[in-house]
C-alpha positions in Angstrom: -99.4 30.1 -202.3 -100.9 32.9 -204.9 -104.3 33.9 -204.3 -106.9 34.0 -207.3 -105.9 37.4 -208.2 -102.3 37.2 -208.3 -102.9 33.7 -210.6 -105.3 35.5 -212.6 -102.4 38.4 -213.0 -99.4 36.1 -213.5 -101.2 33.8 -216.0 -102.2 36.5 -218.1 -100.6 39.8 -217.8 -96.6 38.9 -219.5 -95.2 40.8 -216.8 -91.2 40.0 -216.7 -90.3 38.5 -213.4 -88.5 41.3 -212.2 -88.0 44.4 -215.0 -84.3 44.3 -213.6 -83.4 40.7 -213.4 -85.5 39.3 -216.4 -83.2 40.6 -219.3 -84.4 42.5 -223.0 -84.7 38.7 -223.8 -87.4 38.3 -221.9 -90.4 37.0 -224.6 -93.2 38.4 -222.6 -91.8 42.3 -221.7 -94.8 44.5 -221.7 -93.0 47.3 -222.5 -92.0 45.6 -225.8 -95.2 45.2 -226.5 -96.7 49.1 -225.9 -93.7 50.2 -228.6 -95.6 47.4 -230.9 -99.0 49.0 -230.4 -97.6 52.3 -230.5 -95.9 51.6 -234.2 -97.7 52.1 -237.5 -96.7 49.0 -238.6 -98.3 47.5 -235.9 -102.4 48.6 -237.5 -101.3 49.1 -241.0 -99.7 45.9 -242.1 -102.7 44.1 -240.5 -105.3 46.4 -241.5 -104.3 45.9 -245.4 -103.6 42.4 -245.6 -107.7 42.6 -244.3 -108.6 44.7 -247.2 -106.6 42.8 -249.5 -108.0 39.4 -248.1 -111.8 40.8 -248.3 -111.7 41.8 -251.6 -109.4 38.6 -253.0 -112.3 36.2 -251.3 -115.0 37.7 -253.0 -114.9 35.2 -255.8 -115.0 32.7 -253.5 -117.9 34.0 -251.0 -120.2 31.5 -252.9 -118.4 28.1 -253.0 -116.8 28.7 -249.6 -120.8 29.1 -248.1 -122.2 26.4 -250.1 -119.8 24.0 -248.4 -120.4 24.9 -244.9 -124.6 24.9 -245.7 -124.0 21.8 -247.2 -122.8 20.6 -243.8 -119.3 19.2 -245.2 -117.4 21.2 -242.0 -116.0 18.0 -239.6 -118.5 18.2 -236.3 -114.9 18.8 -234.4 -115.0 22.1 -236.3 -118.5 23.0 -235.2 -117.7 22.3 -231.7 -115.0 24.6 -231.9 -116.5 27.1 -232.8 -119.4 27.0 -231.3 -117.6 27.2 -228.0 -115.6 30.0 -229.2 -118.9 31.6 -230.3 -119.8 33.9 -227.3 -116.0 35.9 -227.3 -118.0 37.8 -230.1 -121.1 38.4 -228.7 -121.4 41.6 -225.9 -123.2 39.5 -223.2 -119.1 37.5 -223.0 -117.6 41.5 -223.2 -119.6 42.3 -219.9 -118.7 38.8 -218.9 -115.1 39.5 -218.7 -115.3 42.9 -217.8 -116.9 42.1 -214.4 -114.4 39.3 -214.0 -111.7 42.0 -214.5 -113.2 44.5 -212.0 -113.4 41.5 -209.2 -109.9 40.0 -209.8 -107.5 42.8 -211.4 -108.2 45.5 -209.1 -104.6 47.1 -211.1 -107.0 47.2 -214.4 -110.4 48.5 -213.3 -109.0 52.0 -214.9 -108.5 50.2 -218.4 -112.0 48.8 -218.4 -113.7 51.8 -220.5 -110.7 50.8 -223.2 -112.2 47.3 -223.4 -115.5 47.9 -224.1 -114.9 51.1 -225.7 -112.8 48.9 -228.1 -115.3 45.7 -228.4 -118.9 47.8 -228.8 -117.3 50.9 -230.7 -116.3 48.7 -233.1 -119.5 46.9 -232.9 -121.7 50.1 -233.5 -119.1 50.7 -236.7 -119.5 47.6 -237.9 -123.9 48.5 -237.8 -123.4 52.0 -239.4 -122.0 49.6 -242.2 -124.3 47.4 -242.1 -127.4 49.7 -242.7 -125.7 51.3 -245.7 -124.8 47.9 -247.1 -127.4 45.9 -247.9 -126.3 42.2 -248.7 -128.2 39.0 -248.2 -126.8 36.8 -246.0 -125.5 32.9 -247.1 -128.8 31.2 -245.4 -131.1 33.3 -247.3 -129.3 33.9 -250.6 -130.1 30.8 -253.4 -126.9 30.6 -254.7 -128.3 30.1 -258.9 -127.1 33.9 -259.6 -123.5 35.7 -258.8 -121.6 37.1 -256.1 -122.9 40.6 -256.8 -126.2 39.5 -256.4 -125.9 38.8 -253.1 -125.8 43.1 -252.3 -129.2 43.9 -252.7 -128.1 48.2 -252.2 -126.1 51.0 -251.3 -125.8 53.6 -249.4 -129.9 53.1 -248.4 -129.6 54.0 -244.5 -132.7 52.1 -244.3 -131.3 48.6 -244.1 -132.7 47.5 -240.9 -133.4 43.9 -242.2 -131.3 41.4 -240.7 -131.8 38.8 -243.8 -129.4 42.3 -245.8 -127.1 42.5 -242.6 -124.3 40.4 -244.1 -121.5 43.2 -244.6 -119.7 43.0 -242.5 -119.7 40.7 -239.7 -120.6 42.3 -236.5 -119.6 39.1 -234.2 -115.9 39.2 -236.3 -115.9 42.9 -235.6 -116.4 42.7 -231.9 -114.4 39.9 -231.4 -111.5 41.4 -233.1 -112.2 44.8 -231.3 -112.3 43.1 -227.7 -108.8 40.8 -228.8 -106.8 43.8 -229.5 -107.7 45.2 -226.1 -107.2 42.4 -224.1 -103.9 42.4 -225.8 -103.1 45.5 -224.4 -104.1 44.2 -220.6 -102.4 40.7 -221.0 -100.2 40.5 -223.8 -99.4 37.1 -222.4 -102.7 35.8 -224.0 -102.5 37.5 -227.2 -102.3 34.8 -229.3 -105.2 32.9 -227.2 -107.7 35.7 -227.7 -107.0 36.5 -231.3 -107.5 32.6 -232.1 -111.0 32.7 -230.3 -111.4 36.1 -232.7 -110.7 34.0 -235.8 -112.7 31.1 -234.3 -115.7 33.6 -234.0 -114.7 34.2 -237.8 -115.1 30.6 -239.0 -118.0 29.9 -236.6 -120.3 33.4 -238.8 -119.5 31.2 -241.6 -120.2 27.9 -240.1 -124.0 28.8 -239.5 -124.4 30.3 -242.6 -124.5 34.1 -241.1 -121.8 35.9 -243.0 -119.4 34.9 -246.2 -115.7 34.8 -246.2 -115.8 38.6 -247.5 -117.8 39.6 -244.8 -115.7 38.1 -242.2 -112.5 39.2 -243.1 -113.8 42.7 -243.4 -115.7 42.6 -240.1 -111.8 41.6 -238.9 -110.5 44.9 -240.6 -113.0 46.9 -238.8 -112.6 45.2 -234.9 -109.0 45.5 -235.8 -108.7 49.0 -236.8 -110.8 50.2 -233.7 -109.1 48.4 -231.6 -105.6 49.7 -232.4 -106.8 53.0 -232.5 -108.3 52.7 -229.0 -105.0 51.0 -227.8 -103.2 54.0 -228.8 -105.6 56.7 -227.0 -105.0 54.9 -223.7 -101.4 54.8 -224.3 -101.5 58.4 -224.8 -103.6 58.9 -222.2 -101.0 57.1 -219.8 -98.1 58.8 -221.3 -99.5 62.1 -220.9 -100.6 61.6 -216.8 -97.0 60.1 -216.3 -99.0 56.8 -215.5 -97.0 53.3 -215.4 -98.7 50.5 -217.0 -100.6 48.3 -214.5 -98.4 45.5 -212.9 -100.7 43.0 -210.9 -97.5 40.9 -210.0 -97.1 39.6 -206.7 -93.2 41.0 -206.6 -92.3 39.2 -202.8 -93.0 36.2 -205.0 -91.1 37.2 -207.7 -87.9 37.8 -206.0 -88.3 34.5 -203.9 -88.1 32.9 -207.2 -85.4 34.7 -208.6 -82.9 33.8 -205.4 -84.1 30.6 -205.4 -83.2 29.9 -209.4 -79.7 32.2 -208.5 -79.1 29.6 -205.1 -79.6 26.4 -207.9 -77.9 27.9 -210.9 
């Protein structure tokens, strides 16, 4: 029977069940994944389609806003994303940074990526935000136009957090800290980049951010978290490292035979 760690490993990490039995087919190859992060594509597509997105929602900051202030969101919605909320905060990036240290001993070397990747692109996200002064959706009155809502530019003295709406700094992190986990598990990609969007939807939910705001916050968290997935590649490229493999392998072979014995 697997212990907690090698569960926590197996449901997360997308190891292949053995790298010489499971085939090129196999959906959840790691390696597959590194070449991924390691392309250009991989941060440029992405990271345009955010630019593109932030500036094509500006006309629609406003209405988009109004409609969640107005309450019109289903309370399903709000419970969503409420639960979703804390991925994007850094009290949840501590949170599952000690849970990786107790049960992933094989990733307690990758833990400096993760925050690195999650609070970097926070602290980006603030150097933004203190240059860009915008009121946010709960404070604006919504009786003049979207280029009202910025109030300055380049000030450095924006310390207000009623002008901290560009860009979203729960988005940012969120993005940041689902790129990295990526890396660790790619299993659960697609699980911690829907809490990321959740995070997204919940800044606008409350009123925090607009639609602009988000999608750039996703642009930033994205973009630093690429770039600090590629450092740590590098890094294990260059010490001859092998990706950590928290797989319990006796296991792994048992099941093999035992699937070769039925077939």
């Amino acid at each position: 029977m697997l212990g907690l760690r090698q569960r926590f490993a197996r449901l997360f990490s997308g190891d292949a069940i053995l790298a010489s039995e499971a085939g090129p087919k196999d959906p959840y190859d790691r390696d597959r994944f590194y070449d991924l992060v390691g392309s250009r594509w991989v941060w440029a597509v992405p990271l345009v389609a955010f630019c593109v997105a932030t500036c094509a929602a500006f006309p629609f900051d406003l209405e988009v806003s109004k409609w969640f202030l107005q309450d019109n969101a289903p309370d399903i919605l709000h419970e969503i994303v409420d639960a979703a909320e804390p991925f994007g905060d850094g009290t949840c990036v501590f949170v599952l940074c000690l849970l990786i240290f107790l049960l992933d001993q094989a990733r307690r070397s990758d833990l400096l990526m993760v925050i690195v990747a999650s609070q970097g692109a926070g602290m980006v996200t603030n150097l933004i935000k203190i240059n860009i002064a915008r009121v946010r959706p709960a404070e604006f009155t919504f009786d003049a136009p979207v280029g009202e809502t910025f109030q300055g530019w380049l000030t450095l003295t924006n310390f207000s957090s009623e002008t901290q709406s560009f860009p979203s700094g729960h988005t940012t992190t969120a993005f940041g800290l689902a790129m990295a986990l990526s890396l660790l598990y790619p299993r659960a990609r697609w699980l911690f980049f829907s809490l990321a969007v959740l995070v997204g939807v919940h800044r606008l939910s409350v009123g925090a951010h607009y639609m602009s705001d988000v999608f750039a916050g996703a642009a930033v968290g994205y973009t630093v978290g690429v770039v600090c997935c590629r450092i740590h590649l590098w890094k294990w490229r260059q010490i001859g490292a092998v990706p950590p493999k928290a797989v319990d392998h006796e296991v792994d072979v048992a099941r093999v035979q035992f699937a070769r014995s039925k077939g």
